[in-house]
C-alpha positions, -999 to 999 in steps of 0.1 A, spaced: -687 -420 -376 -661 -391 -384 -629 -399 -389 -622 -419 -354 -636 -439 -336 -676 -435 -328 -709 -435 -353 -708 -392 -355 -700 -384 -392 -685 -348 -385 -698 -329 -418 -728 -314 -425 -742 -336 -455 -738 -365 -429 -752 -344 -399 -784 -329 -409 -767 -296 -397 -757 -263 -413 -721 -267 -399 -702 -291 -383 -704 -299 -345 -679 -284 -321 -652 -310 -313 -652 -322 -278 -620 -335 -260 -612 -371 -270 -611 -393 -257 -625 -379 -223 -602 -395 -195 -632 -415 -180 -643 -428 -218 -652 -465 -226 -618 -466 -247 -596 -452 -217 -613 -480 -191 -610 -505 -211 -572 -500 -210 -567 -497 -249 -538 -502 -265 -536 -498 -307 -511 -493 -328 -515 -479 -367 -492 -489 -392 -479 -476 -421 -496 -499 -449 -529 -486 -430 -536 -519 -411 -546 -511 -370 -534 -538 -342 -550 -533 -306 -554 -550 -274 -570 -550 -241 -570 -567 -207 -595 -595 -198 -610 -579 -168 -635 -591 -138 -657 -567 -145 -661 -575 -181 -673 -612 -176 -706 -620 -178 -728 -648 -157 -708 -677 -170 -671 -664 -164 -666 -653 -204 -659 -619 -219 -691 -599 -229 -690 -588 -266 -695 -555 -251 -666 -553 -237 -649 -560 -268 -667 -536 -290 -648 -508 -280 -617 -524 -298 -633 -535 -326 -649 -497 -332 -617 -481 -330 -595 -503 -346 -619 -499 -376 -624 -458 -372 -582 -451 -371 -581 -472 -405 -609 -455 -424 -596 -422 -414 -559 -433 -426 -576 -450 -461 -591 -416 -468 -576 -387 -457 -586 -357 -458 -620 -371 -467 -640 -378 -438 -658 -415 -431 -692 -420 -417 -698 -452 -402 -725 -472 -421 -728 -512 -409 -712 -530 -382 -712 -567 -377 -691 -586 -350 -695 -624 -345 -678 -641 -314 -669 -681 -310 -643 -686 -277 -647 -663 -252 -615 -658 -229 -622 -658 -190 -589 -635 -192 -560 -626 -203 -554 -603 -232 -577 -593 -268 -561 -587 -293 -573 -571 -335 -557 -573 -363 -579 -551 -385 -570 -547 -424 -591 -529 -456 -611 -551 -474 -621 -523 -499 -609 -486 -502 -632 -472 -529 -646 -438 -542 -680 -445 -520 -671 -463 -493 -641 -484 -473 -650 -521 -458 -626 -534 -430 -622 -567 -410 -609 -572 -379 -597 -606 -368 -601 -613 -329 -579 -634 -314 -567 -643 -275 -532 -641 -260 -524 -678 -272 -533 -670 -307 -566 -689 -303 -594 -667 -328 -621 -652 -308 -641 -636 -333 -645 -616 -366 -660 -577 -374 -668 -565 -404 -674 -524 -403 -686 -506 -433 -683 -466 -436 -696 -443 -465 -666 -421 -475 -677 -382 -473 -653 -358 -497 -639 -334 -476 -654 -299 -490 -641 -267 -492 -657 -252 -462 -644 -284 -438 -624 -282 -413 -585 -296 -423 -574 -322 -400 -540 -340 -398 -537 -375 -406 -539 -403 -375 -509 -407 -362 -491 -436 -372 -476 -454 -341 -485 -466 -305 -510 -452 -284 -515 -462 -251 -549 -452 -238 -548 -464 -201 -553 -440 -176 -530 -444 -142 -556 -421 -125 -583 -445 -136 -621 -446 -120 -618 -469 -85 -635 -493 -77 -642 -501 -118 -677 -507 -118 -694 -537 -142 -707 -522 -173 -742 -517 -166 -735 -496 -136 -706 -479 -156 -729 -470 -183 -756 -458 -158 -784 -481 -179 -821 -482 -157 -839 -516 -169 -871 -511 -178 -885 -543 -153 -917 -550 -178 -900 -550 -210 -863 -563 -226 -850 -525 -226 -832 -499 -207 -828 -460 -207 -795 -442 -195 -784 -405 -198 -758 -390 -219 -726 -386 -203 -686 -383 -211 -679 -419 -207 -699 -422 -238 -694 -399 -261 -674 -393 -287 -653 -359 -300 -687 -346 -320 -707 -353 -286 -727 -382 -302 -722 -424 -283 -694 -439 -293 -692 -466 -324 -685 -491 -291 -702 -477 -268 -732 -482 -292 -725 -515 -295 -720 -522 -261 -759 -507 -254 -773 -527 -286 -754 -561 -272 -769 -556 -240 -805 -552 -248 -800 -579 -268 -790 -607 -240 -813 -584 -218 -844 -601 -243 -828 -636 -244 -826 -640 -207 -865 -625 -200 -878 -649 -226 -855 -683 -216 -856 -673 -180 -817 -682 -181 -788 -662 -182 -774 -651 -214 -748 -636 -240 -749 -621 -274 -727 -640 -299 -735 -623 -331 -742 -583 -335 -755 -568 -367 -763 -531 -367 -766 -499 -391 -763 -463 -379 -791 -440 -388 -777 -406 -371 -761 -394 -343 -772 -400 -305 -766 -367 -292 -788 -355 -268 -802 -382 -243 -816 -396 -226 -817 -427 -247 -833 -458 -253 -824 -492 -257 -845 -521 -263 -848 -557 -281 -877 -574 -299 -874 -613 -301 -883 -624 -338 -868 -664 -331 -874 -678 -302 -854 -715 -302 -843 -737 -271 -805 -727 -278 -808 -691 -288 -827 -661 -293 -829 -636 -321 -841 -603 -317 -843 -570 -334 -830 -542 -317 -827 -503 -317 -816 -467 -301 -836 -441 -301 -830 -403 -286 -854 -395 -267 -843 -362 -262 -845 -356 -299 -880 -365 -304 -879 -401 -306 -853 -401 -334 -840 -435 -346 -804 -437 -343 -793 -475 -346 -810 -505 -356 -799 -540 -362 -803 -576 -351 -785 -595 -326 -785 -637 -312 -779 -650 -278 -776 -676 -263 -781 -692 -228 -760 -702 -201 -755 -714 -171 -766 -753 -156 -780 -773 -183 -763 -747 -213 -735 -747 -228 -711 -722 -209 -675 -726 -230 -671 -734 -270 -702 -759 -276 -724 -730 -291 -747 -735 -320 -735 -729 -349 -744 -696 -368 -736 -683 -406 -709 -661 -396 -715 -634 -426 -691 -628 -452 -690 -595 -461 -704 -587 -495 -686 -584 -525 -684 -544 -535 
Protein backbone atom coordinates (compact mmCIF):
# COMPACT_ATOMS: atom_id res chain seq x y z
CA UNK A 1 0.00 0.00 0.00
CA UNK A 2 1.58 3.58 -0.74
CA UNK A 3 1.05 6.02 1.46
CA UNK A 4 -3.03 5.92 1.58
CA UNK A 5 -5.22 3.86 1.66
CA UNK A 6 -5.03 0.55 -0.70
CA UNK A 7 -2.31 -2.51 -0.88
CA UNK A 8 -0.17 -0.54 -4.07
CA UNK A 9 3.23 0.39 -2.57
CA UNK A 10 4.02 3.33 -5.08
CA UNK A 11 7.95 2.86 -5.47
CA UNK A 12 9.79 0.83 -7.56
CA UNK A 13 11.66 -1.58 -4.91
CA UNK A 14 8.06 -2.42 -3.84
CA UNK A 15 6.55 -2.51 -7.41
CA UNK A 16 8.69 -4.76 -9.48
CA UNK A 17 8.85 -1.69 -11.93
CA UNK A 18 11.59 0.57 -13.26
CA UNK A 19 9.53 3.71 -12.07
CA UNK A 20 6.75 4.45 -10.19
CA UNK A 21 3.07 4.07 -11.52
CA UNK A 22 1.27 7.12 -12.79
CA UNK A 23 -1.15 8.39 -10.10
CA UNK A 24 -4.74 8.05 -10.76
CA UNK A 25 -7.45 10.46 -9.31
CA UNK A 26 -8.39 9.50 -5.78
CA UNK A 27 -10.50 8.66 -4.57
CA UNK A 28 -12.63 8.20 -7.92
CA UNK A 29 -16.16 9.73 -7.13
CA UNK A 30 -17.85 6.19 -7.58
CA UNK A 31 -14.94 4.46 -5.19
CA UNK A 32 -15.78 1.90 -2.38
CA UNK A 33 -14.61 4.78 0.21
CA UNK A 34 -16.94 7.51 -1.37
CA UNK A 35 -20.19 4.91 -1.25
CA UNK A 36 -19.65 3.93 1.80
CA UNK A 37 -20.11 7.56 2.97
CA UNK A 38 -16.70 7.90 4.82
CA UNK A 39 -16.03 10.15 7.21
CA UNK A 40 -12.21 10.28 8.99
CA UNK A 41 -10.53 12.68 10.65
CA UNK A 42 -6.49 12.75 11.29
CA UNK A 43 -5.19 14.13 14.25
CA UNK A 44 -2.23 15.78 15.21
CA UNK A 45 -0.58 12.99 17.59
CA UNK A 46 -1.03 10.83 14.28
CA UNK A 47 -4.11 8.82 15.62
CA UNK A 48 -7.17 8.49 12.63
CA UNK A 49 -10.93 8.51 13.82
CA UNK A 50 -13.68 7.53 11.04
CA UNK A 51 -17.12 6.62 10.64
CA UNK A 52 -19.75 5.28 8.36
CA UNK A 53 -23.52 4.71 8.06
CA UNK A 54 -25.08 1.26 8.76
CA UNK A 55 -26.77 0.83 5.40
CA UNK A 56 -29.44 -1.75 3.86
CA UNK A 57 -27.36 -2.70 1.39
CA UNK A 58 -24.54 -3.60 3.62
CA UNK A 59 -26.48 -6.27 5.66
CA UNK A 60 -26.07 -9.59 5.01
CA UNK A 61 -28.76 -12.65 5.23
CA UNK A 62 -29.33 -12.29 8.90
CA UNK A 63 -29.87 -8.42 9.24
CA UNK A 64 -25.92 -7.68 10.46
CA UNK A 65 -23.30 -5.63 8.88
CA UNK A 66 -20.87 -7.64 6.49
CA UNK A 67 -17.23 -7.18 7.47
CA UNK A 68 -16.90 -6.12 3.98
CA UNK A 69 -18.52 -3.37 4.38
CA UNK A 70 -16.49 -2.31 7.19
CA UNK A 71 -13.14 -2.95 5.63
CA UNK A 72 -13.11 -0.01 3.77
CA UNK A 73 -12.78 2.00 7.14
CA UNK A 74 -10.54 -0.09 8.65
CA UNK A 75 -7.98 0.19 5.43
CA UNK A 76 -8.04 3.77 5.42
CA UNK A 77 -7.97 4.60 8.81
CA UNK A 78 -4.83 2.46 8.91
CA UNK A 79 -3.18 3.89 5.31
CA UNK A 80 -3.75 7.98 6.56
CA UNK A 81 -1.66 6.95 9.89
CA UNK A 82 1.19 5.13 8.27
CA UNK A 83 1.62 7.82 5.80
CA UNK A 84 1.58 10.46 8.79
CA UNK A 85 4.12 8.04 11.11
CA UNK A 86 6.55 8.17 8.19
CA UNK A 87 6.62 10.89 6.04
CA UNK A 88 8.25 11.35 3.39
CA UNK A 89 9.03 7.61 3.43
CA UNK A 90 6.50 5.71 1.79
CA UNK A 91 4.53 2.54 3.46
CA UNK A 92 3.67 -0.67 1.73
CA UNK A 93 0.96 -2.61 3.21
CA UNK A 94 2.21 -5.97 4.62
CA UNK A 95 -0.62 -7.99 6.95
CA UNK A 96 -4.05 -7.25 7.74
CA UNK A 97 -6.13 -8.89 10.30
CA UNK A 98 -9.77 -7.69 11.28
CA UNK A 99 -11.84 -9.79 13.87
CA UNK A 100 -15.57 -8.86 14.40
CA UNK A 101 -17.95 -9.79 17.64
CA UNK A 102 -21.47 -7.50 17.51
CA UNK A 103 -22.59 -6.70 14.33
CA UNK A 104 -24.93 -3.45 14.23
CA UNK A 105 -28.22 -3.84 12.01
CA UNK A 106 -27.55 0.11 11.74
CA UNK A 107 -26.74 2.96 12.80
CA UNK A 108 -23.25 4.35 12.70
CA UNK A 109 -19.25 2.60 12.70
CA UNK A 110 -17.07 4.18 14.12
CA UNK A 111 -12.42 3.56 14.35
CA UNK A 112 -10.34 4.75 16.58
CA UNK A 113 -7.03 3.68 15.04
CA UNK A 114 -3.61 4.42 17.01
CA UNK A 115 0.38 3.20 16.30
CA UNK A 116 1.31 0.29 18.01
CA UNK A 117 4.89 0.53 16.59
CA UNK A 118 6.69 3.22 14.44
CA UNK A 119 10.06 1.66 13.70
CA UNK A 120 12.97 1.90 11.08
CA UNK A 121 11.28 -1.30 9.18
CA UNK A 122 8.01 -1.24 9.64
CA UNK A 123 4.76 0.69 11.52
CA UNK A 124 1.95 -1.71 13.26
CA UNK A 125 -1.50 -0.05 13.91
CA UNK A 126 -4.81 -1.04 15.68
CA UNK A 127 -7.98 0.03 15.12
CA UNK A 128 -10.67 -0.36 17.71
CA UNK A 129 -14.39 -0.76 16.13
CA UNK A 130 -17.02 0.28 17.97
CA UNK A 131 -21.05 1.25 17.32
CA UNK A 132 -22.82 4.50 17.88
CA UNK A 133 -23.60 3.48 21.62
CA UNK A 134 -20.07 2.85 22.38
CA UNK A 135 -20.68 -0.94 22.27
CA UNK A 136 -17.04 -2.56 20.52
CA UNK A 137 -17.66 -4.23 17.29
CA UNK A 138 -14.40 -5.39 16.46
CA UNK A 139 -10.54 -5.08 16.36
CA UNK A 140 -7.79 -4.64 13.13
CA UNK A 141 -4.46 -4.99 13.27
CA UNK A 142 -2.57 -3.67 9.87
CA UNK A 143 1.01 -4.14 9.38
CA UNK A 144 3.11 -2.03 6.59
CA UNK A 145 6.87 -2.31 5.69
CA UNK A 146 8.26 1.27 5.70
CA UNK A 147 10.02 1.99 2.20
CA UNK A 148 12.78 5.11 2.52
CA UNK A 149 11.82 7.62 0.20
CA UNK A 150 14.84 7.72 -2.45
CA UNK A 151 16.28 10.28 -4.27
CA UNK A 152 14.57 9.72 -7.54
CA UNK A 153 10.83 9.60 -5.64
CA UNK A 154 8.46 11.58 -6.23
CA UNK A 155 7.96 14.38 -2.96
CA UNK A 156 4.55 14.29 -1.67
CA UNK A 157 3.00 16.56 1.02
CA UNK A 158 2.04 15.18 4.28
CA UNK A 159 -1.86 13.91 4.87
CA UNK A 160 -3.75 16.52 5.80
CA UNK A 161 -4.46 16.72 9.23
CA UNK A 162 -8.32 17.46 9.77
CA UNK A 163 -11.81 16.37 8.57
CA UNK A 164 -12.64 14.85 5.44
CA UNK A 165 -15.86 14.12 4.42
CA UNK A 166 -15.95 11.59 1.55
CA UNK A 167 -19.71 11.34 0.80
CA UNK A 168 -20.74 12.18 -2.54
CA UNK A 169 -24.29 14.17 -2.89
CA UNK A 170 -24.29 13.05 -6.54
CA UNK A 171 -23.94 9.42 -5.29
CA UNK A 172 -24.66 6.18 -7.59
CA UNK A 173 -28.83 5.57 -7.39
CA UNK A 174 -30.33 2.99 -6.61
CA UNK A 175 -27.07 1.80 -4.31
CA UNK A 176 -26.66 -1.62 -5.36
CA UNK A 177 -25.62 -4.64 -2.57
CA UNK A 178 -22.01 -5.25 -2.81
CA UNK A 179 -21.86 -8.08 -4.99
CA UNK A 180 -23.61 -6.37 -7.78
CA UNK A 181 -21.54 -3.16 -6.88
CA UNK A 182 -18.45 -4.92 -7.21
CA UNK A 183 -19.54 -6.63 -10.50
CA UNK A 184 -18.30 -10.31 -8.86
CA UNK A 185 -19.65 -13.51 -11.42
CA UNK A 186 -19.84 -16.72 -8.95
CA UNK A 187 -18.24 -19.42 -10.30
CA UNK A 188 -21.58 -21.97 -9.62
CA UNK A 189 -19.22 -25.25 -9.15
CA UNK A 190 -16.68 -23.86 -6.96
CA UNK A 191 -16.55 -21.25 -3.64
CA UNK A 192 -15.03 -18.37 -5.99
CA UNK A 193 -15.80 -15.57 -8.18
CA UNK A 194 -14.20 -13.45 -11.00
CA UNK A 195 -14.95 -9.57 -11.58
CA UNK A 196 -13.15 -7.01 -13.85
CA UNK A 197 -11.11 -4.08 -12.86
CA UNK A 198 -12.93 -0.97 -12.64
CA UNK A 199 -12.81 2.65 -10.77
CA UNK A 200 -14.89 1.69 -7.98
CA UNK A 201 -11.95 -0.44 -6.98
CA UNK A 202 -8.97 0.91 -7.45
CA UNK A 203 -6.81 2.86 -5.83
CA UNK A 204 -4.51 6.22 -6.95
CA UNK A 205 -1.54 3.61 -8.43
CA UNK A 206 -4.55 1.74 -10.32
CA UNK A 207 -4.02 -1.48 -8.22
CA UNK A 208 -7.72 -2.76 -5.69
CA UNK A 209 -8.02 -1.02 -2.84
CA UNK A 210 -6.58 -2.22 0.86
CA UNK A 211 -10.67 -2.53 1.47
CA UNK A 212 -11.75 -3.29 -1.45
CA UNK A 213 -9.40 -6.35 -1.23
CA UNK A 214 -10.78 -7.21 1.79
CA UNK A 215 -14.15 -6.93 0.92
CA UNK A 216 -13.37 -9.66 -2.15
CA UNK A 217 -11.28 -11.98 0.27
CA UNK A 218 -14.34 -11.78 2.98
CA UNK A 219 -16.66 -12.69 0.39
CA UNK A 220 -15.10 -15.78 -0.96
CA UNK A 221 -14.68 -16.69 2.31
CA UNK A 222 -18.62 -16.83 3.54
CA UNK A 223 -19.09 -17.73 -0.29
CA UNK A 224 -17.16 -21.41 0.94
CA UNK A 225 -18.91 -21.51 4.31
CA UNK A 226 -22.36 -21.33 2.97
CA UNK A 227 -21.59 -24.12 -0.14
CA UNK A 228 -20.18 -26.53 2.37
CA UNK A 229 -23.00 -25.93 5.43
CA UNK A 230 -25.66 -25.35 2.88
CA UNK A 231 -26.69 -22.25 5.30
CA UNK A 232 -26.21 -18.77 5.00
CA UNK A 233 -23.17 -17.21 6.32
CA UNK A 234 -20.66 -14.37 7.46
CA UNK A 235 -17.00 -14.00 7.97
CA UNK A 236 -16.03 -13.06 11.52
CA UNK A 237 -12.37 -13.17 11.43
CA UNK A 238 -10.02 -12.04 8.23
CA UNK A 239 -6.37 -12.66 8.10
CA UNK A 240 -4.55 -11.78 4.90
CA UNK A 241 -0.90 -10.73 3.51
CA UNK A 242 -0.43 -8.71 0.26
CA UNK A 243 1.92 -10.29 -2.23
CA UNK A 244 1.72 -7.44 -5.09
CA UNK A 245 -0.42 -5.26 -6.66
CA UNK A 246 -3.79 -6.29 -8.56
CA UNK A 247 -3.56 -4.21 -11.50
CA UNK A 248 -4.73 -5.48 -14.43
CA UNK A 249 -7.93 -7.81 -14.18
CA UNK A 250 -9.79 -9.65 -14.47
CA UNK A 251 -9.30 -11.20 -11.13
CA UNK A 252 -9.96 -14.01 -9.15
CA UNK A 253 -11.26 -14.84 -5.94
CA UNK A 254 -11.72 -18.04 -4.33
CA UNK A 255 -11.74 -20.01 -0.75
CA UNK A 256 -10.45 -23.42 0.15
CA UNK A 257 -12.04 -24.98 3.41
CA UNK A 258 -9.20 -26.40 5.60
CA UNK A 259 -11.82 -26.89 8.99
CA UNK A 260 -14.94 -27.85 8.46
CA UNK A 261 -17.01 -27.79 12.10
CA UNK A 262 -20.83 -27.62 12.80
CA UNK A 263 -20.49 -23.82 13.88
CA UNK A 264 -17.88 -22.51 11.53
CA UNK A 265 -15.77 -22.89 8.64
CA UNK A 266 -12.19 -22.12 8.00
CA UNK A 267 -10.79 -21.66 4.76
CA UNK A 268 -7.81 -20.44 2.98
CA UNK A 269 -8.22 -17.94 0.56
CA UNK A 270 -6.51 -15.89 -2.31
CA UNK A 271 -6.43 -13.22 -5.39
CA UNK A 272 -4.91 -13.78 -8.28
CA UNK A 273 -4.66 -11.50 -11.67
CA UNK A 274 -5.55 -13.20 -14.19
CA UNK A 275 -4.69 -10.65 -16.47
CA UNK A 276 -1.09 -10.84 -15.25
CA UNK A 277 -0.41 -14.35 -15.83
CA UNK A 278 -1.98 -15.93 -12.90
CA UNK A 279 0.10 -13.69 -10.47
CA UNK A 280 -0.67 -14.17 -6.69
CA UNK A 281 -1.63 -11.06 -5.22
CA UNK A 282 -3.30 -11.74 -1.63
CA UNK A 283 -3.44 -14.72 0.41
CA UNK A 284 -4.75 -15.33 3.86
CA UNK A 285 -7.26 -17.25 5.88
CA UNK A 286 -10.65 -16.31 6.92
CA UNK A 287 -13.76 -18.18 9.42
CA UNK A 288 -17.38 -18.01 9.11
CA UNK A 289 -19.92 -18.81 10.53
CA UNK A 290 -23.64 -19.82 9.78
CA UNK A 291 -26.85 -18.22 10.16
CA UNK A 292 -30.07 -18.13 9.92
CA UNK A 293 -32.99 -20.80 11.67
CA UNK A 294 -31.29 -23.11 13.91
CA UNK A 295 -27.78 -20.61 14.02
CA UNK A 296 -26.99 -18.22 15.98
CA UNK A 297 -27.90 -14.82 14.19
CA UNK A 298 -26.83 -11.86 17.02
CA UNK A 299 -23.83 -12.09 19.73
CA UNK A 300 -23.89 -16.02 20.58
CA UNK A 301 -20.83 -16.81 18.17
CA UNK A 302 -18.20 -19.24 18.98
CA UNK A 303 -15.58 -18.04 20.38
CA UNK A 304 -12.23 -17.44 18.50
CA UNK A 305 -8.50 -16.39 19.63
CA UNK A 306 -8.81 -12.94 18.62
CA UNK A 307 -4.87 -12.39 17.69
CA UNK A 308 -2.75 -10.11 19.47
CA UNK A 309 -0.46 -8.67 17.40
CA UNK A 310 3.14 -9.71 17.86
CA UNK A 311 5.52 -8.16 19.83
CA UNK A 312 8.16 -6.28 17.32
Amino acid sequence: MASEPGPAPSTPEATGEDKPRKRRRYPHPRSILCYSRLVHELHEDGTVTATMPVLPDQLDEGGRVRMGAIAPLVDLCAGLLGAKAVHPDWTATLDFKLHLDHLPDGGEIRGDCRPLRVGKNMVLSENRLSDGDGRAVGVAHVTFSRLPRRDDTPTTPPPKVGVTDLTKPDEEEPRLPLDEYYEIRIDPDNPAFELDHHERIYNSFGSIQGGAMAALLERAVTLAAERILGHPARTLDLHFSYLAPATTGPFRVEAKPLRVEETSVLSTVELVDLGNDGRQCAIGTGRAVPIGPGHPDREEYPAADAEEPAAP
